[in-house]
C-alpha positions in Angstrom: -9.7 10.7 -11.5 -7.7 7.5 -11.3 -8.7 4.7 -9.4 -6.4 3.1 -6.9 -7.1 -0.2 -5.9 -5.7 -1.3 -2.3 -5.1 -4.6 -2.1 -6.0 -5.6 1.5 -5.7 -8.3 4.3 -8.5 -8.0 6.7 -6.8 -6.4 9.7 -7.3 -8.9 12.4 -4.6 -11.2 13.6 -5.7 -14.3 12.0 -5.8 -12.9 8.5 -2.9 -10.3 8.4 0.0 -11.8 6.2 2.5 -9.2 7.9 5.6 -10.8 9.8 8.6 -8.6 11.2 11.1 -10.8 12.8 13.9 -9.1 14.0 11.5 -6.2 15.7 10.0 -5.9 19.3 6.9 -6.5 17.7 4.4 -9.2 19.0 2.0 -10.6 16.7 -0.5 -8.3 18.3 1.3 -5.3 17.8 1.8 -6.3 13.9 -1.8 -6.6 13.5 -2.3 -2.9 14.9 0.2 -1.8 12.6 -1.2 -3.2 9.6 -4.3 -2.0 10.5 -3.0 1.6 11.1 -1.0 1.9 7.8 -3.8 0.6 5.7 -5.8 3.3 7.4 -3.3 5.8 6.5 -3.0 4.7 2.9 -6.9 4.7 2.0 -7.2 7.9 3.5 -4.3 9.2 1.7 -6.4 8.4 -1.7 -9.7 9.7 -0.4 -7.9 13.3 0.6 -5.8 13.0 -3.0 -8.7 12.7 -4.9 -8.6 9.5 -6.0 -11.6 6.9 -6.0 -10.5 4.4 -3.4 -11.3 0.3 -4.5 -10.6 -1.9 -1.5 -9.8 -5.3 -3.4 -10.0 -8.3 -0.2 -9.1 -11.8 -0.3 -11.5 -14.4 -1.2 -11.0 -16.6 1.2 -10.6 -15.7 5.1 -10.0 -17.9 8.5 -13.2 -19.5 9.5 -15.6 -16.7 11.3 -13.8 -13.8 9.1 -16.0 -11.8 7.4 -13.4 -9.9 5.3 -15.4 -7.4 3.2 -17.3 -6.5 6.4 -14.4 -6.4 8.5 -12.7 -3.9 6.4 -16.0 -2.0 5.7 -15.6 -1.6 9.7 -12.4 -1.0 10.0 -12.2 1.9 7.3 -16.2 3.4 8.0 -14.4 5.9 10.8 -11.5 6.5 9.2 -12.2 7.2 5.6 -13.1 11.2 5.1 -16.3 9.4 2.7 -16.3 6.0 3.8 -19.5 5.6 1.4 -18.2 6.2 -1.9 -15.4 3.6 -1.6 -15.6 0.3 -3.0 -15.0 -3.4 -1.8 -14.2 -5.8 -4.2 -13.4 -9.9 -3.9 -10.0 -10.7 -5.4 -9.6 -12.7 -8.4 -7.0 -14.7 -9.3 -4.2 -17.8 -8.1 -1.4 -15.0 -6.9 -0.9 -11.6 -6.2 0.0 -10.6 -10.2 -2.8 -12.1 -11.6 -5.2 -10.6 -8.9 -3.4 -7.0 -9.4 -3.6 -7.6 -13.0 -7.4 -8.6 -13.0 -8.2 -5.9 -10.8 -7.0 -3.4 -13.5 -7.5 -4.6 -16.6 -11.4 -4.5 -15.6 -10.9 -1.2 -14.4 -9.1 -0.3 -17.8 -11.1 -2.3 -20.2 -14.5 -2.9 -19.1 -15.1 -0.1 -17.2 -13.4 2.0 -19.3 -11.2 3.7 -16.3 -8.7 6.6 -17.7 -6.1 5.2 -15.8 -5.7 2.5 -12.4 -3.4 2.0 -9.7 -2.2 -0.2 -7.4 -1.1 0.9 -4.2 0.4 -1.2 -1.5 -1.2 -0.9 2.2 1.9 -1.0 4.1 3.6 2.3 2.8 1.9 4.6 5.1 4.7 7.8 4.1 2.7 7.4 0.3 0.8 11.3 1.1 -1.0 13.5 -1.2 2.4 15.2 -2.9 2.7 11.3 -4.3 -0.6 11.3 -5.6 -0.6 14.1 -7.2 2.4 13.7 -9.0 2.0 10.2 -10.1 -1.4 11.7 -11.9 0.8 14.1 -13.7 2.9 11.5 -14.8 0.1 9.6 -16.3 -1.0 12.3 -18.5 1.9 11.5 -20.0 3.3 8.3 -19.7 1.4 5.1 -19.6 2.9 3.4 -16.9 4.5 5.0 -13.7 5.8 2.9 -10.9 7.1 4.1 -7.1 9.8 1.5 -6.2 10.9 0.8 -2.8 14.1 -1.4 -1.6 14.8 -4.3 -2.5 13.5 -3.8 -6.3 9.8 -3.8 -5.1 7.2 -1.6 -5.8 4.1 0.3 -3.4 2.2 1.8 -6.5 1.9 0.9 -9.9 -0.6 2.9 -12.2 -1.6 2.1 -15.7 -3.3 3.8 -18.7 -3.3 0.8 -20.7 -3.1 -3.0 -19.0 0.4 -5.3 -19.7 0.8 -8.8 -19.9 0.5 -9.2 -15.9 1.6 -13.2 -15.7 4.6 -13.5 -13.2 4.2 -9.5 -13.9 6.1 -9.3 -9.8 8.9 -11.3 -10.1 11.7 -9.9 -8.2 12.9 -7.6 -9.1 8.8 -6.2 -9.6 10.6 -3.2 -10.6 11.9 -4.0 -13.5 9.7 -6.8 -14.6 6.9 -4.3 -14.6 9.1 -1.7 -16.3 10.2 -4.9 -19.0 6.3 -5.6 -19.8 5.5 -1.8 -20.2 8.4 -1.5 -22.8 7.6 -4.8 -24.4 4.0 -3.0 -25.3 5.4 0.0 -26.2 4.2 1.9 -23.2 6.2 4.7 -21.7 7.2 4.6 -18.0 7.9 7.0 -15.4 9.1 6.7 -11.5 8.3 7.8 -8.3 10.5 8.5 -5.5 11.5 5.8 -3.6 9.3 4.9 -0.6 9.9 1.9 2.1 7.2 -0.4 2.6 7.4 -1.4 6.3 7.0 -5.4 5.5 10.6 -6.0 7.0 12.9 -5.1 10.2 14.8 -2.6 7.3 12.0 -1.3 6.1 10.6 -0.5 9.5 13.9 1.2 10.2 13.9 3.1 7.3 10.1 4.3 7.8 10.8 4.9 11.3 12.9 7.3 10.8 11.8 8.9 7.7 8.6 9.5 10.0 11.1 11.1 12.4 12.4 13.5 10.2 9.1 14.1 8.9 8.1 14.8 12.5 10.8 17.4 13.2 10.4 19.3 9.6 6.5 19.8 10.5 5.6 17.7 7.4 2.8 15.6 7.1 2.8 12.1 8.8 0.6 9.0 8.8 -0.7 10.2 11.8 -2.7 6.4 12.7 1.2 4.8 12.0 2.4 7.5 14.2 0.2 7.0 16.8 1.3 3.6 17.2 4.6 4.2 17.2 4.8 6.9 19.7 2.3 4.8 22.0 4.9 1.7 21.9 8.2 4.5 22.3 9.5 2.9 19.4 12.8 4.2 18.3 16.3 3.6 16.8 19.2 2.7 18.9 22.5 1.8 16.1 21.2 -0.9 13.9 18.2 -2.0 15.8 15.4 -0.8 18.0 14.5 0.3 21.4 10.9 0.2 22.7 9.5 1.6 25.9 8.3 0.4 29.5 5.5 -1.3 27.7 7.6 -3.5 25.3 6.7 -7.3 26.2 
């Protein structure tokens, strides 16, 4: 079964790289939501099948304890918190840690195939999952983009030259490497990661529909969401009686 690594921030305010100008959303509340949606997303791989590697930063904020933190954070949400893994990150930016991370999945430990997935797109379920495995069984590399020419998952059967491997647009310098190593590649549907006011829009109301359609939902985003009466109003947002 593949491995997915998630690439993590631990979830407490100090730590959390997450900003969304443009939203009702204090500081506070960004935390919770970054906590929520990596939540959803490790879960997500647990139920899929996959073997869930939690890859945290190195270095945290004085009196952060990130492997422990996230141990925490994850031991009541995971469906078998015990068999996933925590592992430092290594490397001087996010392609070379993403690219370490998988290569030594690939190589030394002689993994089938690795992923990447990113931990803020919460609407990545169990469908995705199971189709990106399909699509490894027959192409070597098979990215999900999102807007803005990003990506939220990237999975491998053999590694790529990973250097500057995320320049914008990560899309297609990923898909460029892949080709350049004669490597096939496939794509996902498109997902939003919720890392900007549009991308919150656009999750918010994908969420929405999901909602009304009786289709499964990142129920710890969710929560959130309806908690804060977060919704659309035209281009923006409108939040309850408990905005601040």
């Amino acid at each position: 079964m593949t491995t997915v690594v998630v690439v993590a921030d631990p979830p407490v305010q100090e730590a959390v790289s997450l900003e969304l100008p443009g939203t009702p959303l204090s500081d506070a509340d960004i935390t919770a939501l970054y906590g929520a949606m990596l939540a959803d997303v490790c879960a997500t791989v647990q139920h899929a099948g996959g073997d869930l590697l939690v890859n945290y930063p190195a270095e945290s904020p004085d009196g952060i304890d990130a492997e422990t933190t996230l141990r925490d954070h994850l031991a009541g949400e995971l469906p078998d918190p015990d068999s996933a893994r925590y592992e430092v990150q290594v490397g001087a930016d996010d392609a070379k840690r993403i690219g370490n991370a998988l290569t030594h999945l690939l190589e030394t430990e002689e993994e089938a195939t690795a992923a990447v997935l990113e931990p803020t797109a919460p609407l990545f379920r169990r469908k995705h999952f199971g189709k990106a495995s399909m699509e490894l069984r027959s192409n070597e590399v098979v990215l999900g983009p999102t807007s803005g020419g990003g990506v939220y998952f990237a999975g491998f059967v053999e590694p790529i030259d990973f250097d500057d491997a995320l320049a914008p647009p990560a899309i297609g310098t990923l898909s460029e490497r892949a080709v350049d190593a004669g490597l096939e590649v496939s794509q996902l549907s498109m997902l939003p990661r919720l890392t900007d006011a549009d991308g919150l829009r656009t999750g918010l109301a994908l969420i929405r529909v999901r909602q009304r359609a009786g289709l499964p939902i990142p129920e710890r985003t969710v929560e959130l969401f309806e908690e804060w009466d977060l919704t659309l109003e035209n281009a923006g947002f409108a939040r309850g009686s408990d905005s601040p």
